[in-house]
Backbone bond lengths (Angstrom), bond angles and torsions (degrees), N, CA, C in turn:
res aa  C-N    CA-C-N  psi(-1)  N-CA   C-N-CA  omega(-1)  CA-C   N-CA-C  phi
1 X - - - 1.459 - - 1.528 111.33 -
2 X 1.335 128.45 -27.79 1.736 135.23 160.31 0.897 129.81 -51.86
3 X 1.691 99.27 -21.55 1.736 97.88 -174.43 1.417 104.42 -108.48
4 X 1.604 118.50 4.97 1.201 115.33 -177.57 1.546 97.95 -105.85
5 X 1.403 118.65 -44.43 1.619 109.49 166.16 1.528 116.43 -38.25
6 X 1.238 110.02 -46.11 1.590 120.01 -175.04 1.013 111.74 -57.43
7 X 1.160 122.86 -57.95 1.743 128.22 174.18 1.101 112.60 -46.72
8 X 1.678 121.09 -70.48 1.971 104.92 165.29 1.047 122.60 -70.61
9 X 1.442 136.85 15.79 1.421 107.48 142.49 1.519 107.69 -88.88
10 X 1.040 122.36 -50.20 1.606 106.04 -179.15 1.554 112.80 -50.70
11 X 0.911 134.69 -8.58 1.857 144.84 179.25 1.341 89.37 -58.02
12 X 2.037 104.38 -62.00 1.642 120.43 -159.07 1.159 91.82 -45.18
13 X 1.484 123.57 -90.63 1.244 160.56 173.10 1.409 99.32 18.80
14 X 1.688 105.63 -67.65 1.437 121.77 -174.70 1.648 130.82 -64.08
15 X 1.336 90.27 -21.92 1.455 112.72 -157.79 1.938 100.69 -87.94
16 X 0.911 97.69 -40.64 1.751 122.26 174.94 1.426 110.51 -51.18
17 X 2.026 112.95 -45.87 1.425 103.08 177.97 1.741 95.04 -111.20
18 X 1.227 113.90 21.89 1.762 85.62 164.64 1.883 111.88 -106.96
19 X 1.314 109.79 119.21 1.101 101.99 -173.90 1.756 114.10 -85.18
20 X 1.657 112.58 18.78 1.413 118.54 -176.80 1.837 109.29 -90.08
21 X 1.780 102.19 -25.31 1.361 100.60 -165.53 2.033 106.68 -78.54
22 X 1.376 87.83 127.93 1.625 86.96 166.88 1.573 109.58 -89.68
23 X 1.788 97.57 -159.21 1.305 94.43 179.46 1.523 113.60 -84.56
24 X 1.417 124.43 -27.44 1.599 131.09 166.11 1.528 98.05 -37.47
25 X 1.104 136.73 -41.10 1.116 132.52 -147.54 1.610 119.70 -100.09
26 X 1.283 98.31 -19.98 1.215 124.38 171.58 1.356 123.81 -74.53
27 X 1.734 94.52 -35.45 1.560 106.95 -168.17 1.625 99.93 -87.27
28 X 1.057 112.06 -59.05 1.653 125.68 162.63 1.653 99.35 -23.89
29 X 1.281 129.02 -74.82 1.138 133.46 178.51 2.121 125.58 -31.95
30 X 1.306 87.02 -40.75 1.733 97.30 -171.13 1.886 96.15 -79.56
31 X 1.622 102.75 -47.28 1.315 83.95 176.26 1.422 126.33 -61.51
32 X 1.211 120.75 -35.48 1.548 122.57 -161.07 1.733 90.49 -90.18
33 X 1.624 125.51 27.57 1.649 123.97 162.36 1.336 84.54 -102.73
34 X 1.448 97.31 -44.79 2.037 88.43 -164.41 1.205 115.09 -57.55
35 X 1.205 113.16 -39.08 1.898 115.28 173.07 1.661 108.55 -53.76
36 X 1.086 105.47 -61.52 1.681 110.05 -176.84 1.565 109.02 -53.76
37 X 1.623 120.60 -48.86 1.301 111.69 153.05 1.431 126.48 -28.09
38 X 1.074 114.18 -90.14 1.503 138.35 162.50 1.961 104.12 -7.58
39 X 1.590 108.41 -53.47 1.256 111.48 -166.72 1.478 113.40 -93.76
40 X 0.947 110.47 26.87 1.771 122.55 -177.57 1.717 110.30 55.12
41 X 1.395 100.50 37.04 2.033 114.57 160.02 1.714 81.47 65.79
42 X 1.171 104.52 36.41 1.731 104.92 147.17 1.197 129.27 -82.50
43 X 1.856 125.96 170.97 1.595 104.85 141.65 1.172 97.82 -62.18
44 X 1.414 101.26 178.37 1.823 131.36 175.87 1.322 113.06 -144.63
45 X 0.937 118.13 154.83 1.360 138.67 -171.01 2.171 87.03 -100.22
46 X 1.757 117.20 149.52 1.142 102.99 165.53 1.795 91.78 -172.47
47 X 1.607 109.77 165.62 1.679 103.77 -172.78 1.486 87.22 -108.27
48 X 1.531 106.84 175.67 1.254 119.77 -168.01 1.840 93.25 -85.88
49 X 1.148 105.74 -51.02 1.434 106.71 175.92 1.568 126.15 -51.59
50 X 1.466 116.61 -28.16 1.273 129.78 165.43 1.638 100.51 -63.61
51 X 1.136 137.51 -81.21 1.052 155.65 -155.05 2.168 110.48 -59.30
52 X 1.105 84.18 -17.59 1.461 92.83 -167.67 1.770 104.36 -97.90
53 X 1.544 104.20 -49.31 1.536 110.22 155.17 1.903 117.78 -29.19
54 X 1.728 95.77 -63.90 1.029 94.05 -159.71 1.552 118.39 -81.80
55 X 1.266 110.80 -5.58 1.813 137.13 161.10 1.353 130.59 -49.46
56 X 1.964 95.65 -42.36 1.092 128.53 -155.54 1.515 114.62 36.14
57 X 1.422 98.17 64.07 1.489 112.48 155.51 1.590 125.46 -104.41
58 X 0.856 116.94 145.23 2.109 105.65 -148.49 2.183 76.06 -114.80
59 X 0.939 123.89 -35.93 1.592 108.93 -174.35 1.623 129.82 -120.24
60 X 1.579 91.79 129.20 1.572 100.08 -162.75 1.698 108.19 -47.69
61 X 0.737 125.81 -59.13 1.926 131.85 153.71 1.152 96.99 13.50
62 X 1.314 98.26 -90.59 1.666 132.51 -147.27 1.635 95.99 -66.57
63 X 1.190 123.49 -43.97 1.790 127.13 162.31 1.377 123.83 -60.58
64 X 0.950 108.64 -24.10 1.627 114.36 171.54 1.643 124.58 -101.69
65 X 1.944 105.69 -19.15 1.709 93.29 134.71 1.253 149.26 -41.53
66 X 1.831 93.54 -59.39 1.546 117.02 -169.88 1.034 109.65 -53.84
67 X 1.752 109.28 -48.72 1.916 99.23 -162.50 1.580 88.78 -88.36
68 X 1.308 144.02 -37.32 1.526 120.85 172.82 1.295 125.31 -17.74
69 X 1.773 99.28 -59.06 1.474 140.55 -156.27 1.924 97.25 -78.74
70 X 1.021 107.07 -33.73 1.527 107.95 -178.96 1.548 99.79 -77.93
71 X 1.096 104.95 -49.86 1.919 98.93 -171.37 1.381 108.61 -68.96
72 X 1.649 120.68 -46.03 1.490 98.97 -178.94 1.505 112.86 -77.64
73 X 1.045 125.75 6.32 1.826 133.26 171.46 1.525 106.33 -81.91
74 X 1.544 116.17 -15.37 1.397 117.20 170.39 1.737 104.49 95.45
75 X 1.687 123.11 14.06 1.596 109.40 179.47 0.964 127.94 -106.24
76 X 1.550 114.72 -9.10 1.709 116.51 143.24 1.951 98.30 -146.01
77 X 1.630 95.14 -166.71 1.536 113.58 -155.45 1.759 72.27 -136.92
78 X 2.031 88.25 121.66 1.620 110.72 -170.97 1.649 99.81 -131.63
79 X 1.874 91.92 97.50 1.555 81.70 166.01 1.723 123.71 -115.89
80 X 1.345 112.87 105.60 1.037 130.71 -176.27 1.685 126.78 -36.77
81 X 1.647 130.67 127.80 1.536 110.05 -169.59 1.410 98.16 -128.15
82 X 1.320 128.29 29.86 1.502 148.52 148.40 1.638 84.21 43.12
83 X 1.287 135.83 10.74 1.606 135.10 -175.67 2.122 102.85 -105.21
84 X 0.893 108.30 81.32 1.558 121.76 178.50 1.744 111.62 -18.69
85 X 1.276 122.20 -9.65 1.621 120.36 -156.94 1.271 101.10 -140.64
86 X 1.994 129.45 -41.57 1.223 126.46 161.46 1.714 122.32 -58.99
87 X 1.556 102.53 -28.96 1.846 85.82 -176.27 1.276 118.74 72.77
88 X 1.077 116.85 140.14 1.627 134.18 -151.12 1.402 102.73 -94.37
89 X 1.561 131.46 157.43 1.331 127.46 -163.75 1.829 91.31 -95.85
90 X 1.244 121.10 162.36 1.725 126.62 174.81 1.337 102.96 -151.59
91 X 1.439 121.91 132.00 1.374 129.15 -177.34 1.619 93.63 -142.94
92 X 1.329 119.05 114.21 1.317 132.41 157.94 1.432 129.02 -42.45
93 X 1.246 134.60 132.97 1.438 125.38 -170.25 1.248 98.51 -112.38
């Protein structure tokens, strides 16, 4: 549970001086902790459609900024499996 407090506060921390993150990005962000939560602060395996539900982001676009936009911003490691049913790999930074 320390290392998961730790992680959102350093999220806060980060989030305060980046003036790039919106709120998509934010929201995108809490879910893909809850997954890593969820997965014992593993990577995880997860679908775009899962993730977007639970974001409540309504456009594929706008979902495929955020997590772009999150990985090259340095807040997780996004490896993509362009396979609709396996789900893309996510490792938290």
């Amino acid at each position: 549970m320390i290392l998961q407090t730790n992680e959102l506060a350093g999220f806060f921390v980060r989030v305060q001086d980046d003036p790039n993150l919106l709120p998509t990005h934010i929201s995108l962000y809490f879910v893909l902790v809850g997954e890593w939560i969820n997965n014992d602060c593993q990577p995880f395996s997860t679908t775009r459609r899962q993730m977007m539900r639970y974001a409540k982001i309504h456009s594929t676009a706008t979902y495929t900024r955020c997590i772009y936009n999150l990985e090259t911003w340095g807040y997780i490691i996004y490896l993509p499996s362009y396979h609709p049913a396996l789900g893309s790999l996510i490792t938290l930074v």
